[in-house]
CHARMM internal coordinates of N, CA and C (Angstrom, degrees):
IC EDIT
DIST 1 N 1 CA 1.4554
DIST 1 CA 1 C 1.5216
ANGL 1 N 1 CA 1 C 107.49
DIST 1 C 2 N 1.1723
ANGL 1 CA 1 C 2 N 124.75
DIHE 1 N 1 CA 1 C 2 N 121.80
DIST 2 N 2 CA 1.7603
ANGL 1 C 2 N 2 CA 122.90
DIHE 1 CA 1 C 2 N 2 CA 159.19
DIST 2 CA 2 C 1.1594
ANGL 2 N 2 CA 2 C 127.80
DIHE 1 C 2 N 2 CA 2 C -72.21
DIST 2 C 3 N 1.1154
ANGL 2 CA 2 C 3 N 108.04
DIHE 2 N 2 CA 2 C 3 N 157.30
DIST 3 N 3 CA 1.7959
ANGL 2 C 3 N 3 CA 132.75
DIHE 2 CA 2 C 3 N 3 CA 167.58
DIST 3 CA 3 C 1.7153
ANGL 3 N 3 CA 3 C 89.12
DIHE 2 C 3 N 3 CA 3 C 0.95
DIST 3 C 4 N 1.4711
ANGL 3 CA 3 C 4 N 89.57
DIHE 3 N 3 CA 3 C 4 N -109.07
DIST 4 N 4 CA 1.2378
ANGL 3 C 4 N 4 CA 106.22
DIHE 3 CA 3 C 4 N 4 CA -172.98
DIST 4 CA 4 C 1.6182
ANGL 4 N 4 CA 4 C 134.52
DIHE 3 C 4 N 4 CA 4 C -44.15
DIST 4 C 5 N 1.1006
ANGL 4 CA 4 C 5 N 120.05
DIHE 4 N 4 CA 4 C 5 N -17.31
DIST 5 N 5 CA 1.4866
ANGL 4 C 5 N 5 CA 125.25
DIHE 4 CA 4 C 5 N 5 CA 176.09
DIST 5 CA 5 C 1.7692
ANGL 5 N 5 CA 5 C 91.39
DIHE 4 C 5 N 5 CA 5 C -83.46
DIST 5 C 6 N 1.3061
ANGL 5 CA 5 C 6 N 117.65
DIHE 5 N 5 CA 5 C 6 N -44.12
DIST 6 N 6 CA 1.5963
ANGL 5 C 6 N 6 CA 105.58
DIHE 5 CA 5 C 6 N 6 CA 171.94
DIST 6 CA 6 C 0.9876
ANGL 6 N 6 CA 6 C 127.76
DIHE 5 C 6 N 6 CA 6 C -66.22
DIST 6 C 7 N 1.2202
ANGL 6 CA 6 C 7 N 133.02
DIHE 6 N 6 CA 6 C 7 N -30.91
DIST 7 N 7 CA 1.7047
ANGL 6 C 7 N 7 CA 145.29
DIHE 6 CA 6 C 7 N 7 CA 121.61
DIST 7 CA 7 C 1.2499
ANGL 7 N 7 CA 7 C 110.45
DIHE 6 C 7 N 7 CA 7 C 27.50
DIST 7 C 8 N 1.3422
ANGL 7 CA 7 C 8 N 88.68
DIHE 7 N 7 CA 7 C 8 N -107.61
DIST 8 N 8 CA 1.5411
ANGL 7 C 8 N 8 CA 113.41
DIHE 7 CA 7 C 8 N 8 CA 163.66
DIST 8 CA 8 C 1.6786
ANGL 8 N 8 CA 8 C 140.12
DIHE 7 C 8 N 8 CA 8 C -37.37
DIST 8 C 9 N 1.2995
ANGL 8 CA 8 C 9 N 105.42
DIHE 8 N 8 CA 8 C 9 N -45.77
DIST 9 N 9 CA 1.2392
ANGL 8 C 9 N 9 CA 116.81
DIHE 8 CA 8 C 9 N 9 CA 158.70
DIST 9 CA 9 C 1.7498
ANGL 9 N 9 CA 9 C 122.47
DIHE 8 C 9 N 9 CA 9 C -54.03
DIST 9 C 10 N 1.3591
ANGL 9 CA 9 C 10 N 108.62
DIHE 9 N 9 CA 9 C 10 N -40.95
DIST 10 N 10 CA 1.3457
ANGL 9 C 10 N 10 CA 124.92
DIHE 9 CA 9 C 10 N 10 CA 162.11
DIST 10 CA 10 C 1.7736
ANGL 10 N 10 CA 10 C 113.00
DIHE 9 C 10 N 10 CA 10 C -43.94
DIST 10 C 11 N 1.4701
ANGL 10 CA 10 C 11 N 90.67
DIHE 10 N 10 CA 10 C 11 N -77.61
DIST 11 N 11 CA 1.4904
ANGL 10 C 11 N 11 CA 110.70
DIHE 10 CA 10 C 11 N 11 CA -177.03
DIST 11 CA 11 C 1.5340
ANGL 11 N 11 CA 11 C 99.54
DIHE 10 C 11 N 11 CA 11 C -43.33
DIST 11 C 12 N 1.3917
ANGL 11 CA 11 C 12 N 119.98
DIHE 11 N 11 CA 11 C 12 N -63.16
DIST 12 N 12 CA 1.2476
ANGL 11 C 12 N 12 CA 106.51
DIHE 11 CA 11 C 12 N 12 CA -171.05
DIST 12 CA 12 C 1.4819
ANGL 12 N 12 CA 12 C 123.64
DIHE 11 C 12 N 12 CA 12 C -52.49
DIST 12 C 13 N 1.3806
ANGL 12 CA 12 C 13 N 119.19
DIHE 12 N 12 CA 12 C 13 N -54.49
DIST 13 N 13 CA 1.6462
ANGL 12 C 13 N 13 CA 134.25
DIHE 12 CA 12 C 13 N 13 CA 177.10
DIST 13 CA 13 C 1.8459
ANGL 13 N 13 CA 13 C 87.79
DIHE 12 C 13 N 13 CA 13 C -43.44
DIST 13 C 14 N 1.4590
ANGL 13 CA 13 C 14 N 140.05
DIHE 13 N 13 CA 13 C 14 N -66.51
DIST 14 N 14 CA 1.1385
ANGL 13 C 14 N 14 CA 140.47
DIHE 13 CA 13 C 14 N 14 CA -153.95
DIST 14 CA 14 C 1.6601
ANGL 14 N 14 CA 14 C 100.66
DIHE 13 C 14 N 14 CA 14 C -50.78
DIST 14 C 15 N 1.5782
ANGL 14 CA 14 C 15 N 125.13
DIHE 14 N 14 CA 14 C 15 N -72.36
DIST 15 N 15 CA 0.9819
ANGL 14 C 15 N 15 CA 135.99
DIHE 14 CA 14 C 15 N 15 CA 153.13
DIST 15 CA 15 C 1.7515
ANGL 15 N 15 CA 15 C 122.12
DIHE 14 C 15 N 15 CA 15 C -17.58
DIST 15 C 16 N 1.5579
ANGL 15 CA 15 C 16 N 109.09
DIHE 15 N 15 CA 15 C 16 N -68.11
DIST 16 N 16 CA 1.8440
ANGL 15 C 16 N 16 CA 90.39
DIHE 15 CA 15 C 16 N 16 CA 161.11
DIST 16 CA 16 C 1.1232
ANGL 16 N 16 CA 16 C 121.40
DIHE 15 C 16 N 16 CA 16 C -58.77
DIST 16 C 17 N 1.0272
ANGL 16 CA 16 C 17 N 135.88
DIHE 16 N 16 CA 16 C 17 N -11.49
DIST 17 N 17 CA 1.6777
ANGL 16 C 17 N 17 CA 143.85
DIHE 16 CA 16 C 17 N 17 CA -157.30
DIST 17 CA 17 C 1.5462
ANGL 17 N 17 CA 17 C 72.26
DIHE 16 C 17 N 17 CA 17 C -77.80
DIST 17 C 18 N 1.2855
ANGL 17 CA 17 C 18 N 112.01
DIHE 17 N 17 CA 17 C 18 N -104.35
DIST 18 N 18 CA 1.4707
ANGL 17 C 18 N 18 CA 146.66
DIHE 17 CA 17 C 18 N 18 CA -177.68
DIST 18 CA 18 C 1.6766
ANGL 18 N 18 CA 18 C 116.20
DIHE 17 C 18 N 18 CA 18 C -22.62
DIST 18 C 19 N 1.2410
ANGL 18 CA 18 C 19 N 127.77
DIHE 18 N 18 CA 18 C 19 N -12.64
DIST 19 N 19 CA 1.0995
ANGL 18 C 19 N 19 CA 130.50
DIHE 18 CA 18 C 19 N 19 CA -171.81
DIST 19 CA 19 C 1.5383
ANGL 19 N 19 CA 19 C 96.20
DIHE 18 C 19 N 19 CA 19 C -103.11
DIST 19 C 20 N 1.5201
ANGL 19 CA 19 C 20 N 119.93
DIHE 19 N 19 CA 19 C 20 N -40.95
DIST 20 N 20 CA 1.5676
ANGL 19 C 20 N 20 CA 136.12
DIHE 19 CA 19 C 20 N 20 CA -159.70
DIST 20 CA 20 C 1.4095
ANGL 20 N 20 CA 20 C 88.34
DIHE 19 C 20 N 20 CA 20 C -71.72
DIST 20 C 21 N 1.6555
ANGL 20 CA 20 C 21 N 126.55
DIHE 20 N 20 CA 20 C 21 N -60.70
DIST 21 N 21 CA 1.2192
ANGL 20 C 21 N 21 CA 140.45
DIHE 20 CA 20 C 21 N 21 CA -173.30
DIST 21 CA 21 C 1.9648
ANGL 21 N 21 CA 21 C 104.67
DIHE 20 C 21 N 21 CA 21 C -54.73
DIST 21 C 22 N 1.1567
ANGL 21 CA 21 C 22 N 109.45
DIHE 21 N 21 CA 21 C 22 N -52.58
DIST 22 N 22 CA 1.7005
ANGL 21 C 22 N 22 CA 102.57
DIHE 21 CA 21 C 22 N 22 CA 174.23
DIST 22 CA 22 C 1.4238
ANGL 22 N 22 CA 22 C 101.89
DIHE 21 C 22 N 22 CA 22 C -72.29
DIST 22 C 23 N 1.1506
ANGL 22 CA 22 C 23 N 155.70
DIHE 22 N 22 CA 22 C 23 N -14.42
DIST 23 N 23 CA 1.6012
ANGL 22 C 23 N 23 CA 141.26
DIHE 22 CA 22 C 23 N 23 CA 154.06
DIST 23 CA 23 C 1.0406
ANGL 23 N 23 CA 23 C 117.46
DIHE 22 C 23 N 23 CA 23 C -67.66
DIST 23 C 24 N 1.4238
ANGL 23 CA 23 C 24 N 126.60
DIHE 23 N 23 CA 23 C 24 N -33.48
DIST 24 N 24 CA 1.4795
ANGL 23 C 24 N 24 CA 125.18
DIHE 23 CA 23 C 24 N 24 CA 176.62
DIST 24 CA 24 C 1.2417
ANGL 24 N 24 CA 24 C 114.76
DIHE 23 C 24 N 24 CA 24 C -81.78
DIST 24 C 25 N 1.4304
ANGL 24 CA 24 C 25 N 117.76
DIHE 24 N 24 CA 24 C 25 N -35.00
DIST 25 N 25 CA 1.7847
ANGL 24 C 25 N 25 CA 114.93
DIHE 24 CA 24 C 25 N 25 CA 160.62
DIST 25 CA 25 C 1.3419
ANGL 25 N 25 CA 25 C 104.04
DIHE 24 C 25 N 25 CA 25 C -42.75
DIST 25 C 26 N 1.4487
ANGL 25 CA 25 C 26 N 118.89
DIHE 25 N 25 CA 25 C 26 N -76.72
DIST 26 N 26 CA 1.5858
ANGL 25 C 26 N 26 CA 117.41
DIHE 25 CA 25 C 26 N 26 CA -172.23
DIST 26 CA 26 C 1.2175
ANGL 26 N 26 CA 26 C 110.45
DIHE 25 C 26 N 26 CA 26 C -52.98
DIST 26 C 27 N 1.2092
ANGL 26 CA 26 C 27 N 155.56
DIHE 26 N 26 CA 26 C 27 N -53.01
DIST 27 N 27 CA 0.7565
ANGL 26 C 27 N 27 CA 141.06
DIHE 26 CA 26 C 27 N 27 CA -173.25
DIST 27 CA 27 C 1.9868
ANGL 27 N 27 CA 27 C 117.88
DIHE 26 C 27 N 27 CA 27 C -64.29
DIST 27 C 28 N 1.0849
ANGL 27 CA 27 C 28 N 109.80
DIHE 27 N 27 CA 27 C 28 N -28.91
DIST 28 N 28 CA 2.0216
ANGL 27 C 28 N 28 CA 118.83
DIHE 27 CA 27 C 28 N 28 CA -174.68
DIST 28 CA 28 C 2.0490
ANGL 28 N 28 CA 28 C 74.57
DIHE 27 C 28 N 28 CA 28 C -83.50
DIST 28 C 29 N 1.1837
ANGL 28 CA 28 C 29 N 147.08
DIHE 28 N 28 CA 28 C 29 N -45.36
DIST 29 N 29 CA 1.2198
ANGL 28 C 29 N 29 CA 135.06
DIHE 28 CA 28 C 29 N 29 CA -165.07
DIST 29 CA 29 C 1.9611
ANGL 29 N 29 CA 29 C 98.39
DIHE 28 C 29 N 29 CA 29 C -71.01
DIST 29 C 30 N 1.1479
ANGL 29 CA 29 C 30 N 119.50
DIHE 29 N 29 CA 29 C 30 N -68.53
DIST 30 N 30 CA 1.5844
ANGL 29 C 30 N 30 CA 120.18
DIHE 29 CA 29 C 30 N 30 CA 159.77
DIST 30 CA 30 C 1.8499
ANGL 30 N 30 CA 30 C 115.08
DIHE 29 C 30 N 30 CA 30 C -14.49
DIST 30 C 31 N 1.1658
ANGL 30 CA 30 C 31 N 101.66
DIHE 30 N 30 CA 30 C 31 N -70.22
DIST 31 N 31 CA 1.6586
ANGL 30 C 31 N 31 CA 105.18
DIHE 30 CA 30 C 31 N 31 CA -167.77
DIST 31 CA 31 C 1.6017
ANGL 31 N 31 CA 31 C 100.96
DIHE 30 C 31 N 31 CA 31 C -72.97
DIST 31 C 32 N 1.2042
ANGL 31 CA 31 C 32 N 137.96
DIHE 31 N 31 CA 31 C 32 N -23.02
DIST 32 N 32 CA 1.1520
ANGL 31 C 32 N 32 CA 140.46
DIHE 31 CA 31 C 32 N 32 CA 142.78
DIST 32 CA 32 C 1.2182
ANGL 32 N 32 CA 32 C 132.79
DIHE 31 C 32 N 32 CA 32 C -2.41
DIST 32 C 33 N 1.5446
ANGL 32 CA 32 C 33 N 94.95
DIHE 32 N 32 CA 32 C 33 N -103.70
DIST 33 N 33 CA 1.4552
ANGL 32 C 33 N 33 CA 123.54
DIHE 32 CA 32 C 33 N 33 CA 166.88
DIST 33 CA 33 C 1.9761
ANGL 33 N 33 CA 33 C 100.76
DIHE 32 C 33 N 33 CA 33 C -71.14
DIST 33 C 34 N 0.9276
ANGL 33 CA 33 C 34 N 135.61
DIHE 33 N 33 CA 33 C 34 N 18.27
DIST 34 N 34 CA 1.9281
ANGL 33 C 34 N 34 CA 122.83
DIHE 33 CA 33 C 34 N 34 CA 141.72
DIST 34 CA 34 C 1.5600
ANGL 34 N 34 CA 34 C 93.19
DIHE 33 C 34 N 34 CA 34 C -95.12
DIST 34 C 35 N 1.3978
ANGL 34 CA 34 C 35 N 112.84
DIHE 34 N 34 CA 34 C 35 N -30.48
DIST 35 N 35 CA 1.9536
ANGL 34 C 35 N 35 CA 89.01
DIHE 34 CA 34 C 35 N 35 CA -167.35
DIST 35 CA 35 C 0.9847
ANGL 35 N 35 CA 35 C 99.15
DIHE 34 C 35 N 35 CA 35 C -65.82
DIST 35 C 36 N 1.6367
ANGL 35 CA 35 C 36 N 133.67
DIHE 35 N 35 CA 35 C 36 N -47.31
DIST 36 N 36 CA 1.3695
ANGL 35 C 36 N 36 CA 131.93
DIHE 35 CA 35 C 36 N 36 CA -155.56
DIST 36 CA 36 C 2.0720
ANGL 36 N 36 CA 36 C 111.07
DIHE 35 C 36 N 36 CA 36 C -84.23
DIST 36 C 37 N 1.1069
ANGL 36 CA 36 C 37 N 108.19
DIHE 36 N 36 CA 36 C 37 N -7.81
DIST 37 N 37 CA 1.5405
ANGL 36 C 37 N 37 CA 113.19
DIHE 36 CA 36 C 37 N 37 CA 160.79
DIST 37 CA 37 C 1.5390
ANGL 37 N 37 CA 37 C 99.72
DIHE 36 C 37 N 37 CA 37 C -89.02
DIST 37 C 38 N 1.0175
ANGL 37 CA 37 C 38 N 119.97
DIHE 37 N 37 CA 37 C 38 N -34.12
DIST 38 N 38 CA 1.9134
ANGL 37 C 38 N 38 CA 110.82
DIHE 37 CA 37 C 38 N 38 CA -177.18
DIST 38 CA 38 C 1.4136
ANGL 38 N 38 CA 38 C 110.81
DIHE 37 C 38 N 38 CA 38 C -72.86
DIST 38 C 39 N 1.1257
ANGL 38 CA 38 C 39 N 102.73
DIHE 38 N 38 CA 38 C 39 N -37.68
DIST 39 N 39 CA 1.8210
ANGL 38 C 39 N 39 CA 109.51
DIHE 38 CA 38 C 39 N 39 CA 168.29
DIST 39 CA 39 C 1.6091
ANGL 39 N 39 CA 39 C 110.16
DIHE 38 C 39 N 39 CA 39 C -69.45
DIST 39 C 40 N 1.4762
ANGL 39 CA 39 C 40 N 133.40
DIHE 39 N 39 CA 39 C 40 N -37.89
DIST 40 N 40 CA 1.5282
ANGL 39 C 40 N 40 CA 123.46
DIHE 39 CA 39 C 40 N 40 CA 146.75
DIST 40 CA 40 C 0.9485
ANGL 40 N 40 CA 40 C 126.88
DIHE 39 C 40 N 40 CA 40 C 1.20
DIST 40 C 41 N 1.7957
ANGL 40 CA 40 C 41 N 79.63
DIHE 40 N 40 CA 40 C 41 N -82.69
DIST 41 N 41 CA 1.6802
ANGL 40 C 41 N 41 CA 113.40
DIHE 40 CA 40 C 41 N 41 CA -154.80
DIST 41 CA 41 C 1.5381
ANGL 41 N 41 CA 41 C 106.80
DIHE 40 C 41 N 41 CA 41 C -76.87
DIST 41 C 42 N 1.3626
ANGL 41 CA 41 C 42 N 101.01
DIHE 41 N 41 CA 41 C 42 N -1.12
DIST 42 N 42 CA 1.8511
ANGL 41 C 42 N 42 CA 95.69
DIHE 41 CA 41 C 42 N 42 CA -175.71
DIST 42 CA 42 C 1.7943
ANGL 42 N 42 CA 42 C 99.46
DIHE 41 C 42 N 42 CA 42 C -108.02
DIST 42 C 43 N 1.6101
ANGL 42 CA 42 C 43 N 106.44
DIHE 42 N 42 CA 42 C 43 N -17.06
DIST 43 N 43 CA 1.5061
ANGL 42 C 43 N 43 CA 108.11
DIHE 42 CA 42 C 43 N 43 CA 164.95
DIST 43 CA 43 C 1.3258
ANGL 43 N 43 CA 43 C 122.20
DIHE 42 C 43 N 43 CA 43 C -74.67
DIST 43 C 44 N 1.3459
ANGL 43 CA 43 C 44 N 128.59
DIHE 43 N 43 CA 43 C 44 N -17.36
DIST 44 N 44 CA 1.4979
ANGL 43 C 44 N 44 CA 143.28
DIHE 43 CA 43 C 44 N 44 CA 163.66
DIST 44 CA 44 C 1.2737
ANGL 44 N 44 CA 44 C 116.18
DIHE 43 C 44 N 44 CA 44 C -72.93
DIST 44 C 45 N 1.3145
ANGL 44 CA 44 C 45 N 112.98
DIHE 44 N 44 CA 44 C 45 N -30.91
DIST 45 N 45 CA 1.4242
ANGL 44 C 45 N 45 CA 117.89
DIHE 44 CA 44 C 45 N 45 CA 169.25
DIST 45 CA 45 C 1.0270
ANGL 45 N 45 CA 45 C 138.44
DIHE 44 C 45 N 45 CA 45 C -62.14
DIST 45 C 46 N 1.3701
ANGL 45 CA 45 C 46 N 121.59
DIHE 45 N 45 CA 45 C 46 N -29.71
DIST 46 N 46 CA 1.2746
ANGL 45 C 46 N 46 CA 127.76
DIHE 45 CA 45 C 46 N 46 CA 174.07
DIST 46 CA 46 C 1.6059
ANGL 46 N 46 CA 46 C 115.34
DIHE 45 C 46 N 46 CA 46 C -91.65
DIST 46 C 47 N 1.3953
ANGL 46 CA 46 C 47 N 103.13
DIHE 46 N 46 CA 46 C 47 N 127.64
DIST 47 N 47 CA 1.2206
ANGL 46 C 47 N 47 CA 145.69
DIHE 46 CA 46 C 47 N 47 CA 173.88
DIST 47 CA 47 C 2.0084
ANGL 47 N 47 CA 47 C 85.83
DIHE 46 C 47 N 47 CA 47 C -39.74
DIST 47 C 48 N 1.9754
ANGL 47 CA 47 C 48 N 85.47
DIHE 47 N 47 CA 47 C 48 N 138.84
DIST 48 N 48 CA 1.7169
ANGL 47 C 48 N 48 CA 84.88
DIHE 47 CA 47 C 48 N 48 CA 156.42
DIST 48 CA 48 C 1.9974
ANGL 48 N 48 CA 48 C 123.04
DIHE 47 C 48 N 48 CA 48 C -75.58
DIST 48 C 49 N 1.3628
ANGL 48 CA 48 C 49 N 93.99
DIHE 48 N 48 CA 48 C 49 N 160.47
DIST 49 N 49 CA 1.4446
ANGL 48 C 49 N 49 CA 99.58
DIHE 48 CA 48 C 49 N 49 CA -154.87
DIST 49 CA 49 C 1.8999
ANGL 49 N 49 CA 49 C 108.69
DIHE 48 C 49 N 49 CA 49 C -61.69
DIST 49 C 50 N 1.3079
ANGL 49 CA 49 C 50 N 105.70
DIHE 49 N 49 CA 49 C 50 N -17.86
DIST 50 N 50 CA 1.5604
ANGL 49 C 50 N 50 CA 113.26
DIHE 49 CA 49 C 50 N 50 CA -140.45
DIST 50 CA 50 C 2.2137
ANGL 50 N 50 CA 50 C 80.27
DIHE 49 C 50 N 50 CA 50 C -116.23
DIST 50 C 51 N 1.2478
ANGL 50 CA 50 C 51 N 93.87
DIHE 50 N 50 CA 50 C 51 N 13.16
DIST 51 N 51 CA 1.8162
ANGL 50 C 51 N 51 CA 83.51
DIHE 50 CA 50 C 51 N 51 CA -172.10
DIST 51 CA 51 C 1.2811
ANGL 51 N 51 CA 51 C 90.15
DIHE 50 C 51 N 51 CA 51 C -101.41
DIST 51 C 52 N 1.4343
ANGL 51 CA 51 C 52 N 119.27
DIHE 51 N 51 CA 51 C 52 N 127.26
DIST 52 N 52 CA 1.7573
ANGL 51 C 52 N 52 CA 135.17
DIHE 51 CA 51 C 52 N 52 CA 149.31
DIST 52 CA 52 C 1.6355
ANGL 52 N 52 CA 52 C 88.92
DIHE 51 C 52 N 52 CA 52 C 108.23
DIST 52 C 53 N 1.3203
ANGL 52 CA 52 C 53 N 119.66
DIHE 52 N 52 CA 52 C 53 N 33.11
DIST 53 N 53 CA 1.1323
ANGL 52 C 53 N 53 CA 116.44
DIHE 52 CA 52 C 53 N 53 CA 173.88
DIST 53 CA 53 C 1.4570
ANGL 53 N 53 CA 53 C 112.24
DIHE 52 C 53 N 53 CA 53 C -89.18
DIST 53 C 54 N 1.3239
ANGL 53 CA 53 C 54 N 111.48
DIHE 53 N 53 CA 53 C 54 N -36.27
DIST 54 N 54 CA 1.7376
ANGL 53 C 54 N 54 CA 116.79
DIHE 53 CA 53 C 54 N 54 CA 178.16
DIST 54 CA 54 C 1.0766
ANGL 54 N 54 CA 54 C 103.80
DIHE 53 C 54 N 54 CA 54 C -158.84
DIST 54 C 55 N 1.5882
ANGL 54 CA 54 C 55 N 90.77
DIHE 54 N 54 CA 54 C 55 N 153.08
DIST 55 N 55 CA 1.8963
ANGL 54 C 55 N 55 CA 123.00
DIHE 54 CA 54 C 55 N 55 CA -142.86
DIST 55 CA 55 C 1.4805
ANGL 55 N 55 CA 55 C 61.24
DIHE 54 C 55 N 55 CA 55 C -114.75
DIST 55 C 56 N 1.6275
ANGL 55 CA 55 C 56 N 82.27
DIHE 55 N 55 CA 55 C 56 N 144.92
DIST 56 N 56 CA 1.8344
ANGL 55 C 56 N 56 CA 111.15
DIHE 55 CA 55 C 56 N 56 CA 147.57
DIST 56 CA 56 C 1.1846
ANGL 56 N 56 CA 56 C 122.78
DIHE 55 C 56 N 56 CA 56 C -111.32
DIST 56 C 57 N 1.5676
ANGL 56 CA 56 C 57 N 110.68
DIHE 56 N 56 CA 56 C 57 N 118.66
DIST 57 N 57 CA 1.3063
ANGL 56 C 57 N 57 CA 103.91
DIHE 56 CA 56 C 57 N 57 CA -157.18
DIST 57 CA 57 C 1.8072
ANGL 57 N 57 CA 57 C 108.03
DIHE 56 C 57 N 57 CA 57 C -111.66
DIST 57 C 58 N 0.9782
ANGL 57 CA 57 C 58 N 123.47
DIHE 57 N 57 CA 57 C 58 N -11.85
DIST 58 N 58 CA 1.6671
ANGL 57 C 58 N 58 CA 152.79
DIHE 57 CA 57 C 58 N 58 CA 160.71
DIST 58 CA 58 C 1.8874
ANGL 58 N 58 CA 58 C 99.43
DIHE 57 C 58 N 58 CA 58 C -50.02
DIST 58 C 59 N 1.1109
ANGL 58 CA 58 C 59 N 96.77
DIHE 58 N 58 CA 58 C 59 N 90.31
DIST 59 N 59 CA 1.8023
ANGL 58 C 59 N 59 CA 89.30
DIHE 58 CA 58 C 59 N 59 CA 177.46
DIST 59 CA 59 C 1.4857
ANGL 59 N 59 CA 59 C 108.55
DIHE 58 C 59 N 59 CA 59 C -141.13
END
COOR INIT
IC SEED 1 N 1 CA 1 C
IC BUILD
């Protein structure tokens, strides 16, 4: 193989390297930010602490 056909072969492998690595960033940044809205949405969820604590029974 020459210079240049190894070159290239280089360049290319560098380039998949680097493309795989920026999809997997975005993507570990993606699953992220849903965990941290699911953790939100599961902090909104809960009921205040002191609600259904006492019945009024006087009516």
């Amino acid at each position: 193989m020459d210079i240049a056909a190894l070159s290239m072969a280089m360049s290319t492998t560098q380039l998949k390297q680097q493309s795989s690595l920026a999809i997997m960033d975005k993507a570990m940044t993606n699953a992220e930010d849903r965990g941290n809205q699911m953790v939100e949405m599961l902090e909104k969820s809960i009921p205040h602490p002191n609600l259904g604590n006492q019945i009024d029974l006087h009516g």
